[in-house]
VEXDREN-2710 file (C-alpha; in Angstrom, 1 decimal):
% VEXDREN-2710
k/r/px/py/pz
1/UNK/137.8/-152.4/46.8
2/UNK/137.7/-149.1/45.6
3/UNK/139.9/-147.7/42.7
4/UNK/140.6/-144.2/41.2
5/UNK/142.2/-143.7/38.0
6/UNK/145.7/-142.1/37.8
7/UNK/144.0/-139.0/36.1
8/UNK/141.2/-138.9/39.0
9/UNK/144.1/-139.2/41.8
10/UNK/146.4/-135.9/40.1
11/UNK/142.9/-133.6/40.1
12/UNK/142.5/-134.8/43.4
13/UNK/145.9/-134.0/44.7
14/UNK/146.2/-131.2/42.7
15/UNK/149.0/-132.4/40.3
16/UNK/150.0/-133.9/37.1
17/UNK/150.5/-137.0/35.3
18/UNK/153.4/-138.4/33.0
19/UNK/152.2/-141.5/31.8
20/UNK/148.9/-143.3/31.2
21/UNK/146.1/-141.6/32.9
22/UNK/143.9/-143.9/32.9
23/UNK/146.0/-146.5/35.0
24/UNK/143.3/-148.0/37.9
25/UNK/145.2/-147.7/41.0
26/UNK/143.5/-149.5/44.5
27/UNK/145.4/-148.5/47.0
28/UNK/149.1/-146.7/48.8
29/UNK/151.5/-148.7/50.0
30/UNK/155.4/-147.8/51.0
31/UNK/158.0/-147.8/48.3
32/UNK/159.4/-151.1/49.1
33/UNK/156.5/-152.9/49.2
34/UNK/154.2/-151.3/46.3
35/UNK/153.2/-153.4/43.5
36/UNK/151.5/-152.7/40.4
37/UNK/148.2/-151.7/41.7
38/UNK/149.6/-149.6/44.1
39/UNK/150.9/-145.9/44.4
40/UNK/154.0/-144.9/46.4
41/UNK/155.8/-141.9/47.2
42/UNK/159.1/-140.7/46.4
43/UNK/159.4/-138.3/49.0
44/UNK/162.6/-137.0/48.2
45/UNK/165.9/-137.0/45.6
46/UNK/167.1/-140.1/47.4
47/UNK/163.9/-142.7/46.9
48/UNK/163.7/-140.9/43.5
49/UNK/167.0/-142.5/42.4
50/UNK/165.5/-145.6/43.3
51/UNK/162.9/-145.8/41.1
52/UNK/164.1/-149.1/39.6
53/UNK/163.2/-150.8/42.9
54/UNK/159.7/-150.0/43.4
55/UNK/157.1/-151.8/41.7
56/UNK/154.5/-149.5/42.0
57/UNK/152.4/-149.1/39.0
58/UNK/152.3/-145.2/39.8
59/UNK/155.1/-142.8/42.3
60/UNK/153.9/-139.5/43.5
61/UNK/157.3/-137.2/43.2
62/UNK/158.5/-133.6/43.5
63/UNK/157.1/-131.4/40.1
64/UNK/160.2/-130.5/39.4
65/UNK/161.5/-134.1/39.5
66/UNK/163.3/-135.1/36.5
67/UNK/161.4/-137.3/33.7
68/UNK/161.5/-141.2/34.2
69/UNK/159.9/-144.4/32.0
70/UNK/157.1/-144.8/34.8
71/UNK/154.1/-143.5/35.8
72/UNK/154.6/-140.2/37.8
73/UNK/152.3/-138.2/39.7
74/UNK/153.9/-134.3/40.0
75/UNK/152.9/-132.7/42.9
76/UNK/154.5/-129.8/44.7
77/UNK/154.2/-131.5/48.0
78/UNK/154.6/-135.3/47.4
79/UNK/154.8/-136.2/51.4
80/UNK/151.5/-134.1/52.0
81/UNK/150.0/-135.8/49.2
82/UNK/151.1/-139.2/49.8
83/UNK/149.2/-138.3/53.1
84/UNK/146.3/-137.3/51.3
85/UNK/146.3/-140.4/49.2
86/UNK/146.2/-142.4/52.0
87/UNK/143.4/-140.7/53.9
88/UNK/141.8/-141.2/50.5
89/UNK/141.9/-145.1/50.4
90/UNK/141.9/-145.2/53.8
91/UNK/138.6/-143.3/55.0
92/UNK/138.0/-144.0/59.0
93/UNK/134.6/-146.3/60.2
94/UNK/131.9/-144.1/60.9
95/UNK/128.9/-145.1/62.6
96/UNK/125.7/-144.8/62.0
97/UNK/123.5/-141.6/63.1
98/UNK/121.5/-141.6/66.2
99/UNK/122.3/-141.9/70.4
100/UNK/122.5/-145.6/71.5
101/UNK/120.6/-146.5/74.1
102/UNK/123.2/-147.0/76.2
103/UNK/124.0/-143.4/76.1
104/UNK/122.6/-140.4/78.6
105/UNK/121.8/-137.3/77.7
106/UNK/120.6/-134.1/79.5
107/UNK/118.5/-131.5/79.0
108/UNK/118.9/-128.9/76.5
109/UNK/120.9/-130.7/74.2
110/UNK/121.1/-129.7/70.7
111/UNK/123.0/-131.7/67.7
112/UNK/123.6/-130.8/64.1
113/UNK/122.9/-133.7/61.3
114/UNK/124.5/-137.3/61.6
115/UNK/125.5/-137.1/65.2
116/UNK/126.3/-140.2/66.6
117/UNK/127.0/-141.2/70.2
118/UNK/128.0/-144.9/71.1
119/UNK/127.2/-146.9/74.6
120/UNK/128.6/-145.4/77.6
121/UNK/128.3/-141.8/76.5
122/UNK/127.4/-139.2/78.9
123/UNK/126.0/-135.9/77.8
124/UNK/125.3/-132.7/80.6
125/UNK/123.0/-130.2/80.6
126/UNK/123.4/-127.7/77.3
127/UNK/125.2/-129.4/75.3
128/UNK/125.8/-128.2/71.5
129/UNK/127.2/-129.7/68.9
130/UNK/127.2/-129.5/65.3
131/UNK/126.9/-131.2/62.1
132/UNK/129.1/-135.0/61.5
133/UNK/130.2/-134.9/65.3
134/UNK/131.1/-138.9/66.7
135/UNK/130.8/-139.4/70.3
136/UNK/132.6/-143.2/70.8
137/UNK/132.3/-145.3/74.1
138/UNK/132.2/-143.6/77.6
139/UNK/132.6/-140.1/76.1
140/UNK/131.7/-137.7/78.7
141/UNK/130.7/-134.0/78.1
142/UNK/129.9/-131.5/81.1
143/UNK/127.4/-129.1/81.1
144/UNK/127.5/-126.4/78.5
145/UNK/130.4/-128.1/76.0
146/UNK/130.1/-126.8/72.6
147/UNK/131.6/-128.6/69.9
148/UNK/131.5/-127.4/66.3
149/UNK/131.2/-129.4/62.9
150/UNK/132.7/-132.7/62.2
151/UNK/134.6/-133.8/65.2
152/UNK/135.8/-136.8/66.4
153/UNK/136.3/-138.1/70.2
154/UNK/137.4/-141.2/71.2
155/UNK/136.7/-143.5/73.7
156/UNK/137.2/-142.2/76.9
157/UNK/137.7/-138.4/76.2
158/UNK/136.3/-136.2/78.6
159/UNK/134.9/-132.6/78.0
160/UNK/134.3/-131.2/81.3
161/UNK/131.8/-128.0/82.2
162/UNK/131.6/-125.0/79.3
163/UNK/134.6/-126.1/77.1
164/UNK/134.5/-125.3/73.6
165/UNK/136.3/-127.1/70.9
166/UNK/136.3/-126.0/67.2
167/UNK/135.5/-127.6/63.6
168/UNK/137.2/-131.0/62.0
169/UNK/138.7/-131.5/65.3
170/UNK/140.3/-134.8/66.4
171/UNK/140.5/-135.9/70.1
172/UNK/142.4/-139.5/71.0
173/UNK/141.4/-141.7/73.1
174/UNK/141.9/-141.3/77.4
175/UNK/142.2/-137.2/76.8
176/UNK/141.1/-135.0/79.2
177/UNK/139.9/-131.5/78.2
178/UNK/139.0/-128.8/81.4
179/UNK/140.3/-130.4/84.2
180/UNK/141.0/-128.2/86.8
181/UNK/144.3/-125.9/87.2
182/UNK/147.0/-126.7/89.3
183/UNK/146.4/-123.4/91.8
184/UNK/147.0/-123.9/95.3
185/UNK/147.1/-120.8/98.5
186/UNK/149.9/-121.5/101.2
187/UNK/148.7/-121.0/104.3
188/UNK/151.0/-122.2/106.9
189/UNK/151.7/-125.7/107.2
190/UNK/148.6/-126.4/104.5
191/UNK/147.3/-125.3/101.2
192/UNK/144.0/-123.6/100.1
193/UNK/142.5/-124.7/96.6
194/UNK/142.0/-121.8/93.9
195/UNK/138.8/-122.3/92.5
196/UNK/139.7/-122.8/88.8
197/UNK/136.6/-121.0/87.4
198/UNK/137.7/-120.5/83.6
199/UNK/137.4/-123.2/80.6
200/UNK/139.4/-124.1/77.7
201/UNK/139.1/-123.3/73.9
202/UNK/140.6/-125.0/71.2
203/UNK/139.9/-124.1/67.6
204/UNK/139.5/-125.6/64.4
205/UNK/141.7/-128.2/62.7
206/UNK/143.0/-129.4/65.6
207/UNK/144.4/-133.0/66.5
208/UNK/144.6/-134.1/70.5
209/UNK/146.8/-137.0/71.2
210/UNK/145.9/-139.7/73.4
211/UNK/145.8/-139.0/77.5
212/UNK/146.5/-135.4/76.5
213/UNK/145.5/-133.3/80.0
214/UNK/144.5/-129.7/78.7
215/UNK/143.8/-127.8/82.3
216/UNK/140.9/-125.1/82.5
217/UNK/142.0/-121.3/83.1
218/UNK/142.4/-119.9/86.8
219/UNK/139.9/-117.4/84.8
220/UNK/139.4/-116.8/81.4
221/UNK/140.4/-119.5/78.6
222/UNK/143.0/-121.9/77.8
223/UNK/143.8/-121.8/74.5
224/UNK/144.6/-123.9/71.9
225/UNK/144.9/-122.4/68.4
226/UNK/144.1/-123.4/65.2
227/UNK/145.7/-126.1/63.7
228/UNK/147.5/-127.3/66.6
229/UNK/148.8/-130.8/66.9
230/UNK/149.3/-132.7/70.0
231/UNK/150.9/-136.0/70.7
232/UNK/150.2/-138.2/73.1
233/UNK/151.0/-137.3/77.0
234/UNK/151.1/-133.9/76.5
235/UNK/150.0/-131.8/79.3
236/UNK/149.0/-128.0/79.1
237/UNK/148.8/-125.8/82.2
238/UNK/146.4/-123.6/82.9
239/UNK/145.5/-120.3/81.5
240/UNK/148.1/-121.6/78.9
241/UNK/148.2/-119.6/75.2
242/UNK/149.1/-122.0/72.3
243/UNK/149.3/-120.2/68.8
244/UNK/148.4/-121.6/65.5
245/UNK/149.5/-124.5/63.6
246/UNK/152.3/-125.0/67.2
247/UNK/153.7/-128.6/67.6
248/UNK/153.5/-130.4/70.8
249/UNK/155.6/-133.8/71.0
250/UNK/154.8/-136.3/73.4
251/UNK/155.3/-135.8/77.3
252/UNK/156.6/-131.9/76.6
253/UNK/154.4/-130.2/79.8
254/UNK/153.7/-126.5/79.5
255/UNK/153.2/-124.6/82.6
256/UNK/150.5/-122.0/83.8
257/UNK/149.7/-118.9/82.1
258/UNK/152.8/-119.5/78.8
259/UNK/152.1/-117.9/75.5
260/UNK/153.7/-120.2/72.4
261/UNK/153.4/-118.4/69.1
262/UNK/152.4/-119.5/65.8
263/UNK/154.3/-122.5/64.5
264/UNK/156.1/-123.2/67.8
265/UNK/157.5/-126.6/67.9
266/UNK/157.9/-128.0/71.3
267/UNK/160.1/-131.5/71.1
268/UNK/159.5/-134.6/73.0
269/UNK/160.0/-134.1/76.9
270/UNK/160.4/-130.7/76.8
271/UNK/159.7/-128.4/79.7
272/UNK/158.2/-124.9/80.1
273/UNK/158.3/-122.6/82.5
274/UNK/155.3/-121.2/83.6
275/UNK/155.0/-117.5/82.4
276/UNK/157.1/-118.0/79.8
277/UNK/156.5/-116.2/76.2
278/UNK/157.7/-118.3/73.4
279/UNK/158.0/-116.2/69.8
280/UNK/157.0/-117.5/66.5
281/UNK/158.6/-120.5/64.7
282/UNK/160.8/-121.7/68.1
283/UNK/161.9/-124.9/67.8
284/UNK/162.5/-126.2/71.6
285/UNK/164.8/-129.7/71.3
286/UNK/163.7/-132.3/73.3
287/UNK/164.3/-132.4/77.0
288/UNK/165.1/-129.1/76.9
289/UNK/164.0/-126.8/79.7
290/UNK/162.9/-123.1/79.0
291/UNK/162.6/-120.6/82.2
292/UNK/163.1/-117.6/80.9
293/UNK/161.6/-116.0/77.7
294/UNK/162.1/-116.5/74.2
295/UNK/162.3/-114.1/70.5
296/UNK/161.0/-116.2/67.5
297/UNK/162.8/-117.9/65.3
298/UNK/165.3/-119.8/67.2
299/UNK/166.1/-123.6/67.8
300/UNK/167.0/-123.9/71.5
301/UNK/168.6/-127.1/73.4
302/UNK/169.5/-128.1/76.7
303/UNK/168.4/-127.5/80.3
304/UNK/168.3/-124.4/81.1
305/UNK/167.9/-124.0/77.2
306/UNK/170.5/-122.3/75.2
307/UNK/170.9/-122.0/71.0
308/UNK/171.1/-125.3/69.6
309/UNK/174.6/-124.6/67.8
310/UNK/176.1/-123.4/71.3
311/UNK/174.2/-126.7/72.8
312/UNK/176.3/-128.7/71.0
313/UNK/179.6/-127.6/71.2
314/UNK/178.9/-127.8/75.1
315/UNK/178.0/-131.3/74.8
316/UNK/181.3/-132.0/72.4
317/UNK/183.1/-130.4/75.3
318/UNK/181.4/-132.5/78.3
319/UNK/183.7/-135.6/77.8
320/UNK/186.1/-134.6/77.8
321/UNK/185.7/-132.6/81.4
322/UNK/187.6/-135.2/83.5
323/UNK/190.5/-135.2/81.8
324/UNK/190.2/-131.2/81.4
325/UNK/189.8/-130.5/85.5
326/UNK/192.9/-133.2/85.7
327/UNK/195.1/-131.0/83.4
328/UNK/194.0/-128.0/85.6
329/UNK/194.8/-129.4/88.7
330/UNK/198.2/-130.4/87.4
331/UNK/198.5/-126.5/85.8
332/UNK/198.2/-125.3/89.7
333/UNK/200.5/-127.2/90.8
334/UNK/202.9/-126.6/88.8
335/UNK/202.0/-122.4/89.0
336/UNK/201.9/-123.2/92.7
337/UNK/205.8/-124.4/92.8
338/UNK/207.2/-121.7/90.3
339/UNK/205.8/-119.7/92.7
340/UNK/206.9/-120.8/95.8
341/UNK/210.7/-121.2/93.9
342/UNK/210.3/-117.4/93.0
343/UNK/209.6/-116.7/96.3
END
């Protein structure tokens, strides 16, 4: 079991300690169920107020927190660094350097240091990769993938034919990266195929959820930026734009050719448009549906979306419909027989 002292944890986290640093601490655990060997997280004003009820030896809080008669850890971030902590005591497996028999790989290939590739693995024709890169069961990767420094794919993710993905990038299991566009010719009664003859990018720091499907571009590059998070079931269309550090919740589907901007946050089930330009820092509620361009900086709800506060005075008003056409109907009648008295 490994420990860190209280005084290794705060330089690691970047923080500070009131209390004894040299407190050994093994592991993170949730405020409720932390004992004294453990670290928790106050992640707010509201666990901090119920300090008496953990029995962690040591809580990470707010900097600014006020003093207590425990251990604290100040941090300016304490949910990011609870996070950290727990990546910390918590590192993932990693296998042990080399290709497994059980793997294939083609010609050309070129790997940095510590590569690994498990049984089932199937590598095309100039391939790169980089340095601390895991390849686990029946990864396949098409001919001319690069992949930078330490990345991680999971069973069953497929790279197909000159995609590129960037540095400390994470890719779940059942993924599918540069499948081909949904682009289809009517002609008559029947539809001709577009050759979809582009690839798809994504950069660094990135995090793919499980049976993500990231199409390839009509031509040119899909794009996903840097420190994009996907969760699982997400599908991106092709020639799609997504700019950095954007949030895509599970099942959301963004159609050909959209641009998100930076920090775009697109909510569980959500639907875009395609050709759609979203602006920076959009929040898009879940289930909403978007067909018609959006400026930055707004939270949008509903199909066809409209601003969230509007959103939810329509949905107050909804109920209370059948009773509201009732009243009309009875309001026309009533107009109808003034009139019919006046005339």
């Amino acid at each position: 079991m490994t420990t860190y002292t209280l005084d290794y944890l705060a330089e690691y986290l970047g923080g500070a300690v009131q209390g004894d640093p040299a407190l050994e601490i093994s592991g993170v655990m949730p405020f409720e169920e932390a004992g004294p060997e453990h670290i928790t997280c106050a992640v707010n004003a509201k666990y901090f107020k119920r300090l008496a009820e953990t029995r962690a030896g040591a809580v990470i809080v707010a900097a600014n927190a006020p003093d207590a008669d425990r251990n604290l850890l100040r941090v300016q971030n304490p949910y990011a660094c609870f996070a950290r902590a727990i990546a910390l005591y918590n590192p993932p497996p990693k296998p042990a350097p080399g290709v497994h028999p059980g793997a294939h790989v083609g010609e050309n290939f070129s790997s940095g240091d510590n590569f690994s590739a498990a049984p089932g693995v199937v590598i095309g024709s100039g391939v790169a990769v980089g340095s601390n890169v895991i390849l686990m069961p029946n990864v396949v990767l098409g001919d001319g993938v690069k992949i930078g420094d330490d990345v991680t794919l999971y069973p069953n993710v497929t790279i197909l034919n000159n995609c590129q993905v960037g540095d400390r990038t994470i890719i779940h299991a059942g993924t599918v990266i540069g499948a081909d566009g949904y682009g289809f010719a009517p002609d008559g009664g029947r539809y001709e195929k577009i050759p979809q003859i582009g690839n798809v990018r994504i950069g660094d720091d990135v995090e793919i959820g499980a049976n993500n499907t990231i199409d390839r571009a009509t031509f040119g590059t899909t794009y996903i930026g840097n420190g994009v998070k996907t969760d699982n079931l997400v599908h991106v269309g092709h020639n799609v734009q997504v700019g950095d550090n954007a949030l895509l919740v599970a099942q959301a589907g963004i159609s050909g050719s959209s641009k998100l901007g930076r920090h775009v946050v697109i909510a569980g089930q959500a639907g875009i448009s395609d050709h759609i330009t979203i602006g920076d820092d959009t929040v898009i509620g879940p289930q909403a549906g978007i067909a018609k361009d959006l400026e930055g900086g707004q939270f949008i709800s509903g199909s066809p979306g409209i601003p969230h506060r509007l959103w939810l005075r329509v949905q107050r008003i909804i109920p209370q419909l059948p009773e509201l056409a009732k009243e009309i109907r009875n309001l026309a009648k009533r107009i109808k027989n003034l009139e019919d008295k006046i005339s």
